[in-house]
C-alpha positions as CSV (number, residue, x, y, z in Angstrom):
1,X,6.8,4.0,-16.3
2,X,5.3,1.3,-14.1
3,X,2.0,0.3,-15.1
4,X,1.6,-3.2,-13.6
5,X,2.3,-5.4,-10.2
6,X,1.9,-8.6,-9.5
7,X,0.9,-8.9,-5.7
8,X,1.2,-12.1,-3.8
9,X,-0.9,-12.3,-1.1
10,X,0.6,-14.9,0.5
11,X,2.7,-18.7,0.5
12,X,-0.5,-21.1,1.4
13,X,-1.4,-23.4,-1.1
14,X,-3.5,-26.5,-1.4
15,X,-1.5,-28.1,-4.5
16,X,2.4,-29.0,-5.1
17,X,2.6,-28.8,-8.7
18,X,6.1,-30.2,-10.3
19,X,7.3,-27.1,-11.5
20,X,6.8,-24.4,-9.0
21,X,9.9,-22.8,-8.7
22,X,8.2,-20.5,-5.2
23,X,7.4,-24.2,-3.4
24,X,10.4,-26.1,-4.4
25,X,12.9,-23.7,-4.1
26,X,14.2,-22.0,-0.6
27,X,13.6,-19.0,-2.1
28,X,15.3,-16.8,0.5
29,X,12.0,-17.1,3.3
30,X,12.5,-16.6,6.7
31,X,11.4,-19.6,8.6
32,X,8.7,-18.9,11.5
33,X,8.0,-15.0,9.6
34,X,4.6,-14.6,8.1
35,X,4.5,-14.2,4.8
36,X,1.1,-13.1,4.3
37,X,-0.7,-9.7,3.3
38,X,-3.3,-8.2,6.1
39,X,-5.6,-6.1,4.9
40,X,-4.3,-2.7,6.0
41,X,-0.9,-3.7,4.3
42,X,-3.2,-4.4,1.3
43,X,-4.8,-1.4,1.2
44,X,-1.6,0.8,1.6
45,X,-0.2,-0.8,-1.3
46,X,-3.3,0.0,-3.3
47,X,-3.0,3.3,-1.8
48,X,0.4,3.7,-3.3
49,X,-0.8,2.5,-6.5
50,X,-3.5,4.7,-6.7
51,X,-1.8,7.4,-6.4
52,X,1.3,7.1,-8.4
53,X,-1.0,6.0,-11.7
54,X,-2.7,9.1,-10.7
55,X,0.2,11.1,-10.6
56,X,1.2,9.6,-13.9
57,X,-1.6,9.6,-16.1
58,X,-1.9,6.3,-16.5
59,X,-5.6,5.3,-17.7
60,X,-5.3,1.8,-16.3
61,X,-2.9,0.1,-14.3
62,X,-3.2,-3.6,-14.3
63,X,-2.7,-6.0,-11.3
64,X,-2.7,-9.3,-10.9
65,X,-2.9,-10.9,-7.6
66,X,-0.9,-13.9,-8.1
67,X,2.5,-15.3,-7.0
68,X,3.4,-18.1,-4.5
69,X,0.4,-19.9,-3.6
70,X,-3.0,-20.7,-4.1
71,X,-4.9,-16.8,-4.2
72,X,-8.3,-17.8,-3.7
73,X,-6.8,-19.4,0.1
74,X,-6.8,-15.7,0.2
75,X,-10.3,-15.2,-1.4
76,X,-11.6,-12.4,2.0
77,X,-8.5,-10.3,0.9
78,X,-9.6,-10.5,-2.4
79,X,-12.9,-9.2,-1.8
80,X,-11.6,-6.8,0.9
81,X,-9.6,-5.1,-2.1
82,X,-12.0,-4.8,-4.8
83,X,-14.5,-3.4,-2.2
84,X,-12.3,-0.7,-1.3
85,X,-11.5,0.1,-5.0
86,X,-15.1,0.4,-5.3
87,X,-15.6,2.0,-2.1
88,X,-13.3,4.7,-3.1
89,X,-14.1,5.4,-6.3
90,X,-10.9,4.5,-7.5
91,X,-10.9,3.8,-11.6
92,X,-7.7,3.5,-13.0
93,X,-7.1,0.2,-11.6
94,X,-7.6,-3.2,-12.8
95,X,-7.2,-7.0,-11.6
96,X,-7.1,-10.1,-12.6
97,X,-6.4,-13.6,-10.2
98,X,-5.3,-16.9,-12.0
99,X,-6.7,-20.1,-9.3
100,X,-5.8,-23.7,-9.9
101,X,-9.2,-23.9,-9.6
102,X,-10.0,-26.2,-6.9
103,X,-11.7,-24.5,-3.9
104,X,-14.6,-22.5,-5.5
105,X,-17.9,-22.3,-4.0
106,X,-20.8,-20.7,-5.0
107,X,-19.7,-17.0,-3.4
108,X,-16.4,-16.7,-4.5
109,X,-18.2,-17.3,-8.0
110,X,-20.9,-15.2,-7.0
111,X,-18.4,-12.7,-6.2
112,X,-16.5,-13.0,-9.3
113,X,-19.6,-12.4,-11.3
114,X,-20.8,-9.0,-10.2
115,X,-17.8,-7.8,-10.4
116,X,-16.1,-9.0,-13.7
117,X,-15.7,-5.7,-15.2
118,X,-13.1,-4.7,-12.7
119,X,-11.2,-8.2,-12.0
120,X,-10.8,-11.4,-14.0
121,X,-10.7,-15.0,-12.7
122,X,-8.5,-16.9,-14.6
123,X,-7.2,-20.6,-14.4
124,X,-4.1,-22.4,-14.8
125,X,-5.4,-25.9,-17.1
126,X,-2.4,-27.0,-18.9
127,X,-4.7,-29.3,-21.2
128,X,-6.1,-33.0,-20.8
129,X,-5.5,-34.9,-18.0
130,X,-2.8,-36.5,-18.8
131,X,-0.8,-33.5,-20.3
132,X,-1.8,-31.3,-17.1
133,X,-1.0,-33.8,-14.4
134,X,3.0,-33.5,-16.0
135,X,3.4,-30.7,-14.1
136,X,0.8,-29.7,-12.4
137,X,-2.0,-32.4,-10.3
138,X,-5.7,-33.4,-9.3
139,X,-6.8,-32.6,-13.2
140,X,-10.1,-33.9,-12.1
141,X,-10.9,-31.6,-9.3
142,X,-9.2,-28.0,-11.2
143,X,-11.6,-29.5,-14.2
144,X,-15.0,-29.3,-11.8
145,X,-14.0,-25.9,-11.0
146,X,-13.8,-25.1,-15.0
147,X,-17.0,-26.7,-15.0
148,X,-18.4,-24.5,-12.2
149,X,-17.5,-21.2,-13.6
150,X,-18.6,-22.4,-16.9
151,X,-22.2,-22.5,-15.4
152,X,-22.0,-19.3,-14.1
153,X,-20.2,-17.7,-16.7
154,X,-21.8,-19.4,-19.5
155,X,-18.6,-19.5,-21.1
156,X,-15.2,-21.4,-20.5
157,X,-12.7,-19.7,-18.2
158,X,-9.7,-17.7,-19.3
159,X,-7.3,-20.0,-18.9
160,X,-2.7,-19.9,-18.7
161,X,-1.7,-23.1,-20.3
162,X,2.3,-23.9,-19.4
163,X,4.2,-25.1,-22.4
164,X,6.8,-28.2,-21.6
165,X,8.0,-30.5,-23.5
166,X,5.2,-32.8,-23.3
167,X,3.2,-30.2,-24.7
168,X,5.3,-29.5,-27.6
169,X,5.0,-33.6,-28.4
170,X,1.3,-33.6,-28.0
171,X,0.4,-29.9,-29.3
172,X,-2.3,-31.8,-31.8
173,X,-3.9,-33.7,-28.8
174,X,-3.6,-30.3,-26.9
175,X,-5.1,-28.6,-29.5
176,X,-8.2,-30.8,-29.9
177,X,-9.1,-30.9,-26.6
178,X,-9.3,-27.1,-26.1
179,X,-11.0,-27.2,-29.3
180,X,-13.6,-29.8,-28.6
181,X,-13.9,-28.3,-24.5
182,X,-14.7,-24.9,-26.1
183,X,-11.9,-22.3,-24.9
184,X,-11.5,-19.1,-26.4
185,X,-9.1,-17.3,-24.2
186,X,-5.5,-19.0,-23.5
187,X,-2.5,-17.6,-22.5
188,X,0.7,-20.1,-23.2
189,X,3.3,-19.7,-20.8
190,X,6.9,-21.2,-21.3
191,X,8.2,-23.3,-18.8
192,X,11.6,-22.1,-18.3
193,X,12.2,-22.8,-14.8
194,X,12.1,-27.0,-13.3
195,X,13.7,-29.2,-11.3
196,X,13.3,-31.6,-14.5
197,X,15.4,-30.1,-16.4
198,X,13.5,-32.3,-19.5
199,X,10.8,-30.0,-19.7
200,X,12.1,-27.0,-20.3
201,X,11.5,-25.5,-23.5
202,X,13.9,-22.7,-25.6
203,X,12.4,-19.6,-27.3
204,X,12.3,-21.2,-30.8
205,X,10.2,-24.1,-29.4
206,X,8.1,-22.0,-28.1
207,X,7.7,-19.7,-30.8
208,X,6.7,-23.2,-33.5
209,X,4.2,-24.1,-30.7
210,X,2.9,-20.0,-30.9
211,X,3.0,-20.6,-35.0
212,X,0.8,-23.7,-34.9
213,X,-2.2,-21.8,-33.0
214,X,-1.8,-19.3,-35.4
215,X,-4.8,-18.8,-37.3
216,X,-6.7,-20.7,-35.0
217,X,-9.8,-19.9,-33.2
218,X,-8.4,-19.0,-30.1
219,X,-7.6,-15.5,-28.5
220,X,-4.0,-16.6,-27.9
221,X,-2.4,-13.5,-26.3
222,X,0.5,-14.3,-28.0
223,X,-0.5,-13.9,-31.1
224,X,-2.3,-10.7,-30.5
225,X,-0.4,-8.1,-32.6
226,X,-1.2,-4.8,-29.9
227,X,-0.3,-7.1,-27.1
228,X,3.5,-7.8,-28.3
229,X,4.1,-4.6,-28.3
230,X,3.4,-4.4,-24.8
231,X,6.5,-4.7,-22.5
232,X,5.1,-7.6,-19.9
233,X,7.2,-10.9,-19.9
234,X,9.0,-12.9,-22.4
235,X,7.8,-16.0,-20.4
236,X,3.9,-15.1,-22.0
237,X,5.0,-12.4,-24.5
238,X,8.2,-11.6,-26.3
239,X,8.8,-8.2,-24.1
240,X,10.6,-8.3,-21.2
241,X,9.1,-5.4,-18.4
242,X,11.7,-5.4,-16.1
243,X,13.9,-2.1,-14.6
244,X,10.5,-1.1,-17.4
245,X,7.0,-1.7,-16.2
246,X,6.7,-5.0,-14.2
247,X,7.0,-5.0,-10.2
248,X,6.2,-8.0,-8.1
249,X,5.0,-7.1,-4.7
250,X,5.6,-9.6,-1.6
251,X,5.0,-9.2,2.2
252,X,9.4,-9.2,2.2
253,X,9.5,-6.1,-0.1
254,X,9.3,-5.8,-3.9
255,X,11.0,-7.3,-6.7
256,X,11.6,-6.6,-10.4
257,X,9.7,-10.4,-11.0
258,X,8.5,-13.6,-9.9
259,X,11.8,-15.3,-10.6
260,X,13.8,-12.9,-8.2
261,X,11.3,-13.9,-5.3
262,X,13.9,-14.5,-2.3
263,X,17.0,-12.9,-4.3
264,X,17.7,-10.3,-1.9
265,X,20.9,-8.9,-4.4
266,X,17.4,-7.5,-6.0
267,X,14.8,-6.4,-3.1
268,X,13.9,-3.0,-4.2
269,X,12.5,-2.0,-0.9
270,X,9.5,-2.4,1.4
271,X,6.1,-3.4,0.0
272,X,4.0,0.0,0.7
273,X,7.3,2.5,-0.6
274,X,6.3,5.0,-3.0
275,X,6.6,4.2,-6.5
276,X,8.0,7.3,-7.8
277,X,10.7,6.1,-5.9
278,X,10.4,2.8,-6.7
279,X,10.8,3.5,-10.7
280,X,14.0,6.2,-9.9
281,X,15.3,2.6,-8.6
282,X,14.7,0.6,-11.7
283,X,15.9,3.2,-14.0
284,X,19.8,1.8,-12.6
285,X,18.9,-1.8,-13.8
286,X,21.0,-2.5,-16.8
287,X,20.2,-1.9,-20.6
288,X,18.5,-5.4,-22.0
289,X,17.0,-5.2,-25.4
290,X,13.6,-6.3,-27.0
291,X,13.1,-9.7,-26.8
292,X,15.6,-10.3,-23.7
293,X,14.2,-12.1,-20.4
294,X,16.2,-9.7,-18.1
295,X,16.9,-12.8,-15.3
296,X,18.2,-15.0,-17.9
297,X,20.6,-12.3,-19.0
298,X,21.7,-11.2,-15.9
299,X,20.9,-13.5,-12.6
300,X,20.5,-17.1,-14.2
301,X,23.3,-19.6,-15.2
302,X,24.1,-17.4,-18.0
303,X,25.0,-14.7,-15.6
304,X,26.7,-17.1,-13.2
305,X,29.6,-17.4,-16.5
306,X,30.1,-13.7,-16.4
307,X,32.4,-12.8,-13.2
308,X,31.7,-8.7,-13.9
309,X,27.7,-8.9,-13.1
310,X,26.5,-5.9,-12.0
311,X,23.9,-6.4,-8.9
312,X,21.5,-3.7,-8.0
313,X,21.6,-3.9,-4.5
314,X,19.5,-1.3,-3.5
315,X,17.6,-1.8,-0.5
C-alpha cells in the first residue's frame, strides 16, 4: 500500500552541489518543456492523494516535497499547498521539505513556524565546512540559514547529512561538531550515486558509520528500532519501498524513486493518475527482498550484467 510520495516541484536551483545525480545527469528532460508544478496541477495531485489514503485507511500519509532543485525557489507553492490542506480540512496528510538552506527570510520562517505541526523544514548540512563543501558548497551561507531557524525555532534544524568517504575518514571530527553545534535530529544518507566515483560508500561502511552514532545523543533515524521496520529507502534506512510504498511524483509523470527520474523504461504514468491504479502498477515490479535497494538490483550496473532484465514499461 502506498503511503508516501516524494513531489518535486520543480528543476530550479540556486546551488550545483558535486553529487547531484538530477543536475549532472541528462536525466531524460525535454529541453525547452517546463518542468515545474502550477498550482492546480498541485492541488490535483493532493487531490488524488487525499483521496486514495482516504479510501485506504491510512492515518497518515507522509510527503515530502523534495526532488531536483532547490524547494524553497518554490516556497508560494509550498504555502499554496499547506493552505489548501488546511483549507480543506484534510488530516491524514503530512509534509516535510529538506532546503540547502540558503534563501530564507523572515516569512518563509514565519511560515514554517505556525505551521510546524503539519510540515517540517529540514536541511541538508553534511557537517563542518570543510567536510560539507566535498560535495555539497557555500557552507557559510546554508550555516546562516541554520542559524536563522535556530532563532526562530529555538532549537537546531532537522538536518540529512550525506555519508561519503570523507565522512567515513573524519566521522570523529563529524561527530564533534554536531555535538558541540547542538543537533539532535540527523538523518545519514549514503552517497551511492557520483561522478567521483571515490566517494561512494558500500552498505557495510555505512552500517560501521550507523554503529559509531550508536548510543549517542542523537535521534539518528537510523538507529530508530520502529523506523527500520518501515519500508522507505535503503539509501536512509535498510528497507527498500519500491513496487511497495514509495512513489516520486514529477511534472513528466511518476516514478518508483528519485534515481529512476528520466528513466522512461519506468514512468508509471501521468502525475495526477489515480493511485489505486497507480499501486495495481507496482504490484508487477519484481520480488526484491529486505534489505535490497530495488535500482541497484535491477536498473544499475549490476543489472546492466544480466541480459534477461525484466522492464516494467507501463506507461
Amino acid at each position: 500500500m502506498i503511503d508516501r510520495a516524494c513531489i518535486s516541484l520543480g528543476e530550479r536551483c540556486n546551488l550545483k552541489c558535486a553529487y547531484c545525480h538530477f543536475h549532472n545527469e541528462d536525466n531524460g528532460k525535454l529541453s525547452g518543456l517546463p518542468q515545474e508544478f502550477n498550482t492546480d496541477e498541485l492541488k490535483s495531485i493532493i487531490d488524488a492523494i487525499h483521496r486514495y489514503a482516504k479510501i485506504s485507511g491510512i492515518d497518515t500519509f507522509k510527503i515530502g516535497i523534495v526532488g531536483s532543485g532547490e524547494p524553497l525557489l518554490q516556497y508560494r507553492k509550498i504555502k499554496y499547498l499547506i493552505q489548501y490542506v488546511l483549507r480543506q480540512g484534510i488530516e491524514n496528510l503530512q509534509f516535510y521539505t529538506i532546503t540547502n538552506g540558503t534563501i530564507l527570510n523572515k516569512d518563509i520562517l514565519d511560515f514554517f513556524y505556525k505551521n510546524q505541526s503539519l510540515i517540517k523544514l529540514c536541511f541538508s548540512v553534511d557537517g563542518y565546512e570543510e567536510l560539507h563543501n566535498v560535495g555539497r558548497e557555500k557552507f557559510d551561507e546554508v550555516y546562516k540559514g541554520v542559524k536563522k531557524y535556530e532563532e526562530k525555532f529555538k532549537e537546531k534544524p532537522p538536518i540529512n547529512c550525506t555519508v561519503h568517504q570523507e565522512t567515513l575518514k573524519n566521522q570523529v571530527k563529524l561527530f564533534e561538531f554536531l555535538t558541540d553545534e547542538n543537533f539532535k535530529d540527523v538523518t545519514f544518507s549514503r552517497l551511492f550515486d557520483s561522478h567521483d566515483q571515490s566517494l561512494v560508500v558500500t552498505e557495510p561502511e555505512y552500517k560501521d558509520l550507523l554503529e559509531f552514532f550508536k548510543g549517542s545523543q542523537f535521534e539518528v533515524r537510523q538507529l530508530d528500532e520502529n523506523k527500520k521496520k518501515k519500508y522507505d529507502c535503503t539509501m536512509y534506512g535498510s528497507l527498500c519501498g519500491v513496487g511497495r510504498t514509495n512513489i516520486f511524483i514529477t511534472k513528466r509523470g511518476i516514478y518508483p524513486c528519485g534515481r529512476f527520474y528520466g528513466n522512461e523504461d519506468y514512468n508509471y504514468g501521468p502525475f495526477d493518475m489515480e493511485l489505486s491504479e497507480l499501486e495495481a502498477l507496482m504490484k508487477k515490479m519484481k520480488p526484491l527482498k529486505d534489505g535490497e535497494c530495488y535500482f541497484d538490483k535491477y536498473v544499475g550496473l549490476k543489472a546492466d550484467e544480466n541480459s534477461n532484465i525484466w522492464h516494467v514499461e507501463i506507461r
